[in-house]
C-alpha positions in Angstrom: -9.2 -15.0 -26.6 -7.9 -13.5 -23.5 -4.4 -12.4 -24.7 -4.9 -8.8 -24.2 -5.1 -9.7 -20.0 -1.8 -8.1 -18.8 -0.2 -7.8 -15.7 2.1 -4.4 -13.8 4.0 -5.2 -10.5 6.6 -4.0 -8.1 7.9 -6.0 -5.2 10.3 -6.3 -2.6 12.7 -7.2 -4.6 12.9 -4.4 -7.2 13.4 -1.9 -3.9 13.2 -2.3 -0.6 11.3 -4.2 1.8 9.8 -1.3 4.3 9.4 0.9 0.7 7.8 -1.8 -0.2 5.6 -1.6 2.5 5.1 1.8 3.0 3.7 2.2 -0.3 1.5 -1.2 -0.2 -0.2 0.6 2.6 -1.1 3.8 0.2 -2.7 1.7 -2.0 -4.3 -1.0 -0.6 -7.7 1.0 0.2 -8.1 1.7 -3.6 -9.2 -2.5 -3.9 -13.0 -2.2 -4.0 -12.7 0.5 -6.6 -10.6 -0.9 -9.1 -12.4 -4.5 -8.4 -16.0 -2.2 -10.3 -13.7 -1.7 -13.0 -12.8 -4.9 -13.6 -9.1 -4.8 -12.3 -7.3 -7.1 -9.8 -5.1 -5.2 -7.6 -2.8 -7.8 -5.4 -0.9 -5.4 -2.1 1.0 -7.4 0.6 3.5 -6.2 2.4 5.8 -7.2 -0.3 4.1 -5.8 -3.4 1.9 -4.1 -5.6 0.3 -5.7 -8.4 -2.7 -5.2 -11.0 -4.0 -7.4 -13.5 -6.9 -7.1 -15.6 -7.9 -6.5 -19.6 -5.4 -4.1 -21.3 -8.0 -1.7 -21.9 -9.6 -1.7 -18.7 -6.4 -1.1 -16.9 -5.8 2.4 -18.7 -3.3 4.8 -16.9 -1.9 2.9 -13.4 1.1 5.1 -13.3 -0.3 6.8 -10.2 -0.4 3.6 -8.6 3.4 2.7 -9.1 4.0 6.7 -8.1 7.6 6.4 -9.8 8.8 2.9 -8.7 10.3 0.7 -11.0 7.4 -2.0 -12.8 7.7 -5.2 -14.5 4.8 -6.2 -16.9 3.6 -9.5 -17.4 1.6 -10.0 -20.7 -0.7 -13.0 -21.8 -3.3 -14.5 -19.7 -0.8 -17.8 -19.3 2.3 -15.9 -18.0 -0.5 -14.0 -15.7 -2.0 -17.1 -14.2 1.9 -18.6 -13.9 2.8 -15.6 -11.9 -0.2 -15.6 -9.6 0.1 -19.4 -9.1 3.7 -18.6 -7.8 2.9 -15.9 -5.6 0.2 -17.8 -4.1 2.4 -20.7 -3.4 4.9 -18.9 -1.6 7.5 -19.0 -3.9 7.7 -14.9 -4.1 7.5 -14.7 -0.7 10.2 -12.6 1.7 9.6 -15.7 3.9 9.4 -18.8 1.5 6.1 -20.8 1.9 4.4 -18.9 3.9 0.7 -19.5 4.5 -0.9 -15.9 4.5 -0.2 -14.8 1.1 -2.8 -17.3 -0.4 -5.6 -16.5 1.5 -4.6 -12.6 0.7 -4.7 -13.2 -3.2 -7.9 -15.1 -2.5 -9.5 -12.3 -0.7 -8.5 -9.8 -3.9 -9.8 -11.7 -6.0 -13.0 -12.5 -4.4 -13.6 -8.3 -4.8 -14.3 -9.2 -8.8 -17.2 -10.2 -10.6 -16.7 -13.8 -11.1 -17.7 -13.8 -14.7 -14.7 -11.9 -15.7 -11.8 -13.2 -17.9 -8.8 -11.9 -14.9 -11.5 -13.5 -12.3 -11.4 -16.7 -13.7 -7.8 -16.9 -14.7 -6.9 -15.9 -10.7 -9.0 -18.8 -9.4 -7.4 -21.3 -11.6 -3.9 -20.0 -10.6 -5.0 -20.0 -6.8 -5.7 -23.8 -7.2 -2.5 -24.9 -9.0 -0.4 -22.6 -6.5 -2.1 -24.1 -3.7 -1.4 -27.5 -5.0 2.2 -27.5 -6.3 2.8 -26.2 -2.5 1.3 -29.8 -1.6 2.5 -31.4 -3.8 6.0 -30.4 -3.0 5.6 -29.7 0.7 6.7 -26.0 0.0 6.0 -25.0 3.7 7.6 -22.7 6.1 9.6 -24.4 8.8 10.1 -20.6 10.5 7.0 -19.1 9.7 6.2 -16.0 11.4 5.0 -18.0 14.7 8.0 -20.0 14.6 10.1 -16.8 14.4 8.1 -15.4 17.2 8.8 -18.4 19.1 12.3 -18.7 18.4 12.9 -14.9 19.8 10.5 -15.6 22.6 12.7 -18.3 23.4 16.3 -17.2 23.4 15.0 -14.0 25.7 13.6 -16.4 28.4 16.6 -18.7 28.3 16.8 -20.1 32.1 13.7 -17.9 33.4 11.6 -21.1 34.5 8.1 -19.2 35.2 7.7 -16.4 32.5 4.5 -14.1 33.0 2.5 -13.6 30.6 2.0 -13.0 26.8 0.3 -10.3 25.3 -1.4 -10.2 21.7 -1.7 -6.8 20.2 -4.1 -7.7 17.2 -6.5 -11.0 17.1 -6.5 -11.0 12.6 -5.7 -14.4 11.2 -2.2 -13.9 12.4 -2.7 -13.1 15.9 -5.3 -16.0 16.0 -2.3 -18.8 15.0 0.2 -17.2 17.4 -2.4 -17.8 20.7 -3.0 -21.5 19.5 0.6 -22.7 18.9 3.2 -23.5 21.4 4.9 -19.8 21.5 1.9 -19.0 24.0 2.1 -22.4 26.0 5.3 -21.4 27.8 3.8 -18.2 29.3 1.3 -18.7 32.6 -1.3 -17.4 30.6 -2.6 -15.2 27.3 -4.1 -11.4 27.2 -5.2 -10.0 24.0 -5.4 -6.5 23.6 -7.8 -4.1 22.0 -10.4 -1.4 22.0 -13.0 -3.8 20.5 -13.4 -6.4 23.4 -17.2 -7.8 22.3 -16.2 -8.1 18.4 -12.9 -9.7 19.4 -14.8 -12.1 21.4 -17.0 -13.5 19.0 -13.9 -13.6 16.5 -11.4 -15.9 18.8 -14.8 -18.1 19.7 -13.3 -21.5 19.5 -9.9 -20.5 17.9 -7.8 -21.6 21.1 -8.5 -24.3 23.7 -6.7 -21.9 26.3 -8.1 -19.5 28.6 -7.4 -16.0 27.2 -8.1 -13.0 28.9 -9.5 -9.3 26.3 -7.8 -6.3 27.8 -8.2 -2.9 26.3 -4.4 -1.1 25.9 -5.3 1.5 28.9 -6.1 -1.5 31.1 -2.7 -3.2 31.4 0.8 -2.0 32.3 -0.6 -1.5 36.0 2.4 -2.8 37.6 5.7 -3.9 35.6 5.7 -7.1 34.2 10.1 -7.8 33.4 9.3 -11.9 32.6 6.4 -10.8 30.2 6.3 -10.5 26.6 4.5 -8.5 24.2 3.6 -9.4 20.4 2.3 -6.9 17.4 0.1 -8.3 15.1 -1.5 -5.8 13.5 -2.3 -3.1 11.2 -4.2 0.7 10.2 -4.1 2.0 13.7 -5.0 5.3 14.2 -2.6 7.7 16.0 -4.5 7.7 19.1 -4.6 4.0 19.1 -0.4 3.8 18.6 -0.2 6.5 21.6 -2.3 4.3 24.0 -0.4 1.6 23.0 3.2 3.1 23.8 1.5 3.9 27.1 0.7 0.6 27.6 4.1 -1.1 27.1 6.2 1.5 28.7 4.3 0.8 31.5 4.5 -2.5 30.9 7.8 -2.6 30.6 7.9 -6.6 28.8 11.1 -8.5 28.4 10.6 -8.1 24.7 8.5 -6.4 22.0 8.0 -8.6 18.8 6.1 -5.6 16.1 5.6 -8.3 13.1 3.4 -5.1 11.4 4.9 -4.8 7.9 5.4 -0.5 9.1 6.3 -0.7 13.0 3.9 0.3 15.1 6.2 2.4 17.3 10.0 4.0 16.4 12.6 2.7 18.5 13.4 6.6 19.4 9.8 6.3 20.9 10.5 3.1 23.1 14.6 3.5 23.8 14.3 1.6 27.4 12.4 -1.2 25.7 13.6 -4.9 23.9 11.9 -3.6 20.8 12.4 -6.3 17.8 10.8 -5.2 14.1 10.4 -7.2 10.9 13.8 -5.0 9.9 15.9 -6.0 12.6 18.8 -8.3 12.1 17.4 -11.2 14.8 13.9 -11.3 12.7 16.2 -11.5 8.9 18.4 -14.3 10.6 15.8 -16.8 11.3 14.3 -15.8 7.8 17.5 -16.5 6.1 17.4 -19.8 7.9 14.0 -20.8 7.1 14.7 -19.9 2.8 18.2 -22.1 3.5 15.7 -24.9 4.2 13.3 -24.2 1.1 15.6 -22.5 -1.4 16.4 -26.6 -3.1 12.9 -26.9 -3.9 12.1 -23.7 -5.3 13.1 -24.9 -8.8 11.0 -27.5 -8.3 8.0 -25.4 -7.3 8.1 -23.2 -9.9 8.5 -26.0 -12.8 5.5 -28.4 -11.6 3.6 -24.5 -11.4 4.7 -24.2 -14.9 3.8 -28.0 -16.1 0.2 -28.1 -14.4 -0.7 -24.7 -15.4 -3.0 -25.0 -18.9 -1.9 -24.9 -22.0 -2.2 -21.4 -23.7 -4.5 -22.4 -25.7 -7.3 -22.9 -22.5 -7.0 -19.2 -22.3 
């Protein structure tokens, strides 16, 4: 019997999307150590979440430091809401990709033999396939988004310079290989790691890309440029250097796709400086959940007919 597995959460749409973040951040580095005690703890961008055995899970209210909480109760109901997260269906952008692979890499913290272990893996597979199955897929994903604001700044500008990737993590790998980066002459990725990054973009892009740490670029102005942020945890030192870098610069736009901006617009006033926040990013989300919103029903019944009965649990 696994009924006493329960569930806590806050997310993005209980309060708001940057509080949201803010606090995701706070927590986050607490994973490994409630993963020993048995507990699942899910933080995006977009949420905060732990699941686990009732009595294992003890006092959490430190982790929810006075935000608002559901509670989900009964292995079932915890699977179902995993399943939809994992699918995309709780997603600020609907379908995106990312948020699997981050549920996946929370649950892969537990000991594989335990009850909340088991139950996540099983909702990670029917997620994954009622997105198939359904074809529950971003049409403006964040790359597309990218693209889309790339594009309208470098409207009749027939040889732009070049782009720059600030952060080379999953999302920073998918923005170099997709056609965003094909309009620009050619690709630099910064950072202060240049060997590890190497070995990491090994065979992730058929293009040439050039490794430039942040002091090394912004040598002359670059006006038919563009930078993108793709990244997170950065030290202060590393966010100074990297305001150096693009004020220097001087690109045609800034896109900061960090869940907390990287810089303040105070800091950068001269600069095109787009966030996650700003009304030309929520536009081209509202157009991408227009597209998806139909089958969002849809997803979330086949979730709810393909997940086992209770009685599996």
């Amino acid at each position: 019997m696994m009924t006493d597995i329960v569930g806590h959460y806050v997310d993005h749409e209980m309060t708001s999307p940057f509080q949201m973040a803010q606090h995701s951040a706070k927590i986050k580095p607490m994973a490994i150590d409630l993963a020993k005690r048995g507990i699942l703890l899910i933080t995006t961008c977009l949420r905060v979440e732990v699941y686990g055995e009732e009595s294992a899970l003890g006092n959490i209210d430190l982790l929810f430091s006075g935000f608002p909480r559901a509670l989900v109760k009964g292995a079932r109901a915890v699977a179902k809401r995993l399943a939809e997260i994992s699918s995309g269906a709780k997603s600020q952008i609907l379908g995106e990709p990312y948020v699997n692979d981050q549920v996946s890499n929370a649950v892969a913290l537990l000991d594989p033999a335990l009850p909340i272990s088991r139950i996540a893996r099983l909702a990670l597979g029917v997620g994954r396939a009622s997105r198939e199955r359904l074809h529950f897929i971003a049409p403006f994903n964040y790359d597309r988004i990218v693209y889309d604001l790339i594009a309208e700044q470098f409207k009749g500008i027939e040889e732009p310079g070049r782009l720059y990737m600030i952060g080379a993590g999953m999302l920073g790998r998918d923005l170099i290989s997709t056609r965003g980066a094909d309009r620009f002459r050619s690709t630099v990725v910064v950072t202060r790691n240049p060997k590890k990054l190497r070995r990491r973009l090994r065979g992730s892009s058929d293009r040439e890309i050039a490794i430039m740490r942040p002091e090394e670029i912004g040598g002359v102005r670059e006006l038919r440029s563009c930078a993108a942020i793709a990244t997170a945890d950065l030290s202060e030192d590393y966010k100074a250097a990297l305001k150096g870098a693009l004020l220097r610069l001087e690109p045609r736009i800034i896109v900061d796709l960090s869940s907390i901006p990287v810089l303040s617009k105070c800091a950068v006033p001269k600069l095109n400086y787009v966030t996650m926040y700003d009304q030309d990013f929520l536009r081209l989300i509202d157009l991408n959940n227009q597209h998806l919103v139909s089958k969002l029903p849809l997803l979330l019944s086949d979730i709810e007919r393909t997940l086992p009965t209770a009685e599996v649990f």
